[in-house]
N, CA, C and O atoms as a GROMACS GRO file, in nm:
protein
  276
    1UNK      N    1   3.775   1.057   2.687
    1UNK     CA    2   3.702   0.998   2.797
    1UNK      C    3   3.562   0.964   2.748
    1UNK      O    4   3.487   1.041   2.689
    2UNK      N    5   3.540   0.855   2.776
    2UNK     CA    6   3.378   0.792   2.716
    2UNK      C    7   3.305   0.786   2.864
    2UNK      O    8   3.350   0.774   2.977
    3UNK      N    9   3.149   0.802   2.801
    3UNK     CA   10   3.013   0.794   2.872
    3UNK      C   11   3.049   0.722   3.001
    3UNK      O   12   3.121   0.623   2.996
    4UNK      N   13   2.990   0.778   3.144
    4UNK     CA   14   3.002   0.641   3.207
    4UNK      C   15   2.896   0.562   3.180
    4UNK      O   16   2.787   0.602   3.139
    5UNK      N   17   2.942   0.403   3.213
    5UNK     CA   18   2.868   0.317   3.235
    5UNK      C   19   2.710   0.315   3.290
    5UNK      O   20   2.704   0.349   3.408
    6UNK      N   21   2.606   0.288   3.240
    6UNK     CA   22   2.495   0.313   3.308
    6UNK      C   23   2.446   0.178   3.363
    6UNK      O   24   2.454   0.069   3.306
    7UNK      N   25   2.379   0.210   3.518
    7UNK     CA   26   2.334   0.119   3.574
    7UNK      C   27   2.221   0.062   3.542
    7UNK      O   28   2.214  -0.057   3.570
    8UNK      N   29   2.143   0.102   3.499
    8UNK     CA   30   1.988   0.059   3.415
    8UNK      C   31   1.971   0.061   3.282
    8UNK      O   32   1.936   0.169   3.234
    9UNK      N   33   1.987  -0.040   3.204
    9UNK     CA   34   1.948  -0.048   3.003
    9UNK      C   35   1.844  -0.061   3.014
    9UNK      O   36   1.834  -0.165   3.079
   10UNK      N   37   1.711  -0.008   2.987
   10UNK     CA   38   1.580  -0.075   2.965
   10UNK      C   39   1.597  -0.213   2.851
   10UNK      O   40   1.666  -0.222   2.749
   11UNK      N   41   1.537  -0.276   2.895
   11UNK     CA   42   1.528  -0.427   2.836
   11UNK      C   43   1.507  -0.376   2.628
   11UNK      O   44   1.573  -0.407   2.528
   12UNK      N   45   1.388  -0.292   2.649
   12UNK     CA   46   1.359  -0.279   2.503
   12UNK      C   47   1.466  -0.194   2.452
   12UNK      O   48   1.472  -0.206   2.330
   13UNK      N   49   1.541  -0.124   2.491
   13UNK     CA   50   1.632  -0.055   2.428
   13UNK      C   51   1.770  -0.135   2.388
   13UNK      O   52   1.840  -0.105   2.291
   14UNK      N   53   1.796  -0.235   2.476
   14UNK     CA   54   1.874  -0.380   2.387
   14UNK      C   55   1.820  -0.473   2.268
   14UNK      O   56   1.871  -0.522   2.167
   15UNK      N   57   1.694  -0.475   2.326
   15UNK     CA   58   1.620  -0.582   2.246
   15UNK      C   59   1.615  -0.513   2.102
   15UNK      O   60   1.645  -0.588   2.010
   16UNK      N   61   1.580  -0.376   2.067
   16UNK     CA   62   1.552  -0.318   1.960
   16UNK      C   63   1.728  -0.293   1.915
   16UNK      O   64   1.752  -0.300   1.794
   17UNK      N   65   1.802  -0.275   1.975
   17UNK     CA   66   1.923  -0.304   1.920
   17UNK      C   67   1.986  -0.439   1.817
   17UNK      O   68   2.032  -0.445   1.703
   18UNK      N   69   1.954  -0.549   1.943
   18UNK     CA   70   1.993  -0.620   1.875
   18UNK      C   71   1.877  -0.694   1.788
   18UNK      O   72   1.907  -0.808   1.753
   19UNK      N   73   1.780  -0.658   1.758
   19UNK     CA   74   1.687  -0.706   1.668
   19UNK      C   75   1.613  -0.833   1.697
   19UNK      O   76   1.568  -0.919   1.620
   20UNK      N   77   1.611  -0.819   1.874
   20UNK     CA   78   1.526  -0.925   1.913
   20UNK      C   79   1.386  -0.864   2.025
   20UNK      O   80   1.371  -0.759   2.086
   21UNK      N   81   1.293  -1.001   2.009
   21UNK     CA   82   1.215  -0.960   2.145
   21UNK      C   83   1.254  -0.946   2.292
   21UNK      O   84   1.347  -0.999   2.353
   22UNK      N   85   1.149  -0.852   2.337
   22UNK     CA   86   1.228  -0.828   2.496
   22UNK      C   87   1.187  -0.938   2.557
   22UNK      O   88   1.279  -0.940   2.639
   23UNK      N   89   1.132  -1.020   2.581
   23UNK     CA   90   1.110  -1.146   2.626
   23UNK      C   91   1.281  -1.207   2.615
   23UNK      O   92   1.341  -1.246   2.715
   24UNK      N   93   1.341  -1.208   2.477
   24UNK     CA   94   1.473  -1.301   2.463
   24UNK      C   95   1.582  -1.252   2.554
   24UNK      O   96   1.662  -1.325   2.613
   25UNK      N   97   1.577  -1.082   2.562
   25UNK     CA   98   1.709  -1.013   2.664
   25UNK      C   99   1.744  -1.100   2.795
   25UNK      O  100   1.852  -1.156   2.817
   26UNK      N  101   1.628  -1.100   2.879
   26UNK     CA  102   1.621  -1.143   2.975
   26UNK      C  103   1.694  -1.310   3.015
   26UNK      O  104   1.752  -1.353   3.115
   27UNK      N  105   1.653  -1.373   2.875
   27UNK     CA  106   1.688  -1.509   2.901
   27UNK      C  107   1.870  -1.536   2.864
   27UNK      O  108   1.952  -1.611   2.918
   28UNK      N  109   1.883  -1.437   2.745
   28UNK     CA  110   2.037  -1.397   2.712
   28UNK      C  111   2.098  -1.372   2.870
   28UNK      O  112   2.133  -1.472   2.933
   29UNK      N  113   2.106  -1.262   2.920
   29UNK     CA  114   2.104  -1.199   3.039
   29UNK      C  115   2.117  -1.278   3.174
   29UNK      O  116   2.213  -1.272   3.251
   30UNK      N  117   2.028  -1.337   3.185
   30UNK     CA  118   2.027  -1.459   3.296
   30UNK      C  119   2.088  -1.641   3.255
   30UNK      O  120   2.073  -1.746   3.317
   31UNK      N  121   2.158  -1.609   3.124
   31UNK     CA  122   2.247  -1.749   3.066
   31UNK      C  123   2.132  -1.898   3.060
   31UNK      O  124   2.132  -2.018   3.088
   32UNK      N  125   2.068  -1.820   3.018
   32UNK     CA  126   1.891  -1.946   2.949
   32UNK      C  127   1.981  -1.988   2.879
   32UNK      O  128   2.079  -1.928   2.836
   33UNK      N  129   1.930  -2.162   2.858
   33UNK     CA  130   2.007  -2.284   2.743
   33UNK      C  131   1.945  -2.242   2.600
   33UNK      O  132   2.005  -2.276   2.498
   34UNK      N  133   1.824  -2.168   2.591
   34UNK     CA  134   1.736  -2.197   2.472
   34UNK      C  135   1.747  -2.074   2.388
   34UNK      O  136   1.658  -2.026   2.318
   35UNK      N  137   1.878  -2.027   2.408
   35UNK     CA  138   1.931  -1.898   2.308
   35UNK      C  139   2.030  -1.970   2.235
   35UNK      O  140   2.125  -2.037   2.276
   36UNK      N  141   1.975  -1.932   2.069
   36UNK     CA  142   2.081  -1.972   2.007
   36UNK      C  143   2.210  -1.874   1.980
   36UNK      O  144   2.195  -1.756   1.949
   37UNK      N  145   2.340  -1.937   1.995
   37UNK     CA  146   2.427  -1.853   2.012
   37UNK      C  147   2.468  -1.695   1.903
   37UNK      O  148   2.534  -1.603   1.951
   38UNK      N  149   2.420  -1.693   1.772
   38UNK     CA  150   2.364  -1.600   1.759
   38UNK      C  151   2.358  -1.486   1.812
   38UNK      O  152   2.437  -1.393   1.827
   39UNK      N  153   2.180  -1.521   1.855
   39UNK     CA  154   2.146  -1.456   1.901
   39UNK      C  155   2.188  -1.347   2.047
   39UNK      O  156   2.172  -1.227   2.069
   40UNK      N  157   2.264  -1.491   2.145
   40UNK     CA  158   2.344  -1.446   2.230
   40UNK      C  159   2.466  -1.328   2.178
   40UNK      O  160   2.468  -1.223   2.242
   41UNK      N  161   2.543  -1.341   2.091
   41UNK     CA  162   2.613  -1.241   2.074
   41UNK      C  163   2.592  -1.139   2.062
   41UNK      O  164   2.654  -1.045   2.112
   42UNK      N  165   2.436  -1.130   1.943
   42UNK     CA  166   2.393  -0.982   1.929
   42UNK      C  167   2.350  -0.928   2.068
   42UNK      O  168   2.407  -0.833   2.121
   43UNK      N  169   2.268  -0.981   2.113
   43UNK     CA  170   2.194  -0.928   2.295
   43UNK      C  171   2.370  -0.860   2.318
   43UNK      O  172   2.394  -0.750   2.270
   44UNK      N  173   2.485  -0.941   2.395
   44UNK     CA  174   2.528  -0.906   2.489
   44UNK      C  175   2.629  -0.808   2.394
   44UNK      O  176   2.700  -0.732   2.460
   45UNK      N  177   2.636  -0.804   2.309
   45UNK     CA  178   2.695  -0.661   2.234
   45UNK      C  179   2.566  -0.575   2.217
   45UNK      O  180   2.584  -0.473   2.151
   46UNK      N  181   2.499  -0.587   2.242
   46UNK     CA  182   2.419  -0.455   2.225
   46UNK      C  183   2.379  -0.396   2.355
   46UNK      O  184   2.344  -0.279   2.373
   47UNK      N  185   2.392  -0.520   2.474
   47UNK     CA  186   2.398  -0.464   2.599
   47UNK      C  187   2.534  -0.403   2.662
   47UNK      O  188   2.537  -0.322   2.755
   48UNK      N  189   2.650  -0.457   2.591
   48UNK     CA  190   2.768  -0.383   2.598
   48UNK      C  191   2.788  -0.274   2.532
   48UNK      O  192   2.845  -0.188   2.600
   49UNK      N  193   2.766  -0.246   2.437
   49UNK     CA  194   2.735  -0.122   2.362
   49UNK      C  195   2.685   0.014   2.458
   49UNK      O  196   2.719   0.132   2.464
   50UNK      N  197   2.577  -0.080   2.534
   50UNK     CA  198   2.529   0.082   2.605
   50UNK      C  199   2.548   0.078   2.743
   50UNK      O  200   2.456   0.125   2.808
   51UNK      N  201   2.660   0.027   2.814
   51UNK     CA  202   2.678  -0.024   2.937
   51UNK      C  203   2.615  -0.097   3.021
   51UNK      O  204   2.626  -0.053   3.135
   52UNK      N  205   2.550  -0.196   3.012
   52UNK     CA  206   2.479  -0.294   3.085
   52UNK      C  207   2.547  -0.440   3.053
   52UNK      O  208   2.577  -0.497   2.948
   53UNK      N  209   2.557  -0.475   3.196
   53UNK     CA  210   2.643  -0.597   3.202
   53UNK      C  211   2.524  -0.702   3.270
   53UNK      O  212   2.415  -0.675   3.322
   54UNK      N  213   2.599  -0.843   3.245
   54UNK     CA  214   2.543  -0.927   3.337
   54UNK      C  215   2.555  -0.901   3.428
   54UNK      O  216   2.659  -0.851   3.471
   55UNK      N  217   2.376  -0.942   3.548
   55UNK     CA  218   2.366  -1.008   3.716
   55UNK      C  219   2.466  -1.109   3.715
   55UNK      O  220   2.480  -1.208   3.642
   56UNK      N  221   2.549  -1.052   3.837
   56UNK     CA  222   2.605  -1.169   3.932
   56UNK      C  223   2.437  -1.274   3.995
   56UNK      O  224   2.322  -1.256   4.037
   57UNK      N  225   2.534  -1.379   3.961
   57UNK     CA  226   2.404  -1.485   4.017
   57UNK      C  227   2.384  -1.486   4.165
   57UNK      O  228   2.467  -1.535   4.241
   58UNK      N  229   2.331  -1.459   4.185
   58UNK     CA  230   2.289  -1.463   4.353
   58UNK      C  231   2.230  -1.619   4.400
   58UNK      O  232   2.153  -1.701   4.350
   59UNK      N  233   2.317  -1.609   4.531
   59UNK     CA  234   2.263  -1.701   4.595
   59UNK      C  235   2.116  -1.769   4.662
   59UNK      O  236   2.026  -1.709   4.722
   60UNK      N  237   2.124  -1.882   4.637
   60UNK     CA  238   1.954  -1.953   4.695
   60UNK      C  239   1.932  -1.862   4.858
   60UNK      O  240   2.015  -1.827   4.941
   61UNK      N  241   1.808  -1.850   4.856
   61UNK     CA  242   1.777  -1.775   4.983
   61UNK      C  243   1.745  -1.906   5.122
   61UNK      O  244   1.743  -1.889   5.244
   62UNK      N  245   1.723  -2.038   5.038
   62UNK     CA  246   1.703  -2.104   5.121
   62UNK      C  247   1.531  -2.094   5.199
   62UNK      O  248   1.489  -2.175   5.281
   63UNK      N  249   1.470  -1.997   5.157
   63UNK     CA  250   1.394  -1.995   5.198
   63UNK      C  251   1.215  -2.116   5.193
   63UNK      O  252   1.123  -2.133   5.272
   64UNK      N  253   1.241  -2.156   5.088
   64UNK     CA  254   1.183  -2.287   5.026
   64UNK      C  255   1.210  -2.412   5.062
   64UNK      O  256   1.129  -2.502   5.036
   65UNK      N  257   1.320  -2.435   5.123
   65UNK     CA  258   1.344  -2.582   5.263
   65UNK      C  259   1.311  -2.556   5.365
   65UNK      O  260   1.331  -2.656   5.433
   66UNK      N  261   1.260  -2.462   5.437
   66UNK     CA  262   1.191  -2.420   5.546
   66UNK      C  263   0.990  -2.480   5.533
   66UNK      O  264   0.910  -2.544   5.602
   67UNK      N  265   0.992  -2.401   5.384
   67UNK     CA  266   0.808  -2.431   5.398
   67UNK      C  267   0.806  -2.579   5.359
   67UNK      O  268   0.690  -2.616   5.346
   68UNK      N  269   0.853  -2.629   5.347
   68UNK     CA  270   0.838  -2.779   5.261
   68UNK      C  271   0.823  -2.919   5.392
   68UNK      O  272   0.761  -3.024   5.400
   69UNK      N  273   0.897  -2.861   5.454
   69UNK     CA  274   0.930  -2.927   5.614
   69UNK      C  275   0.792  -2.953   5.665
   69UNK      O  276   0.776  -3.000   5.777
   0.00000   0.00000   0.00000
């Protein structure tokens, strides 16, 4: 039986995994165009490695067509 899954990776504890800045996790993480794929693999194996998965994308709140009006 393995570790459970943890709900919180600190950003730097991927980033120093996979041998990038914590600035890049985030953009890996949230499916940014300006990761080269690479790099993408190491991030999300090193965030799989210690149980941290991608955000489900959440929906627009809509709240920004209201003030614009």
């Amino acid at each position: 039986m393995g570790w459970p899954a943890k709900s919180h990776v600190p950003v730097r504890t991927i980033a120093a995994a996979a041998g990038v800045s914590s600035a890049r996790v985030p953009r890996v993480m949230n499916g940014g165009p300006d990761v080269t794929p690479g790099t993408r693999r190491r991030v999300l194996a090193a965030a799989g490695r210690r149980g941290a998965a991608r955000a489900k994308r959440r929906r627009p709140c809509g709240h920004r067509a209201s003030l614009s009006s």
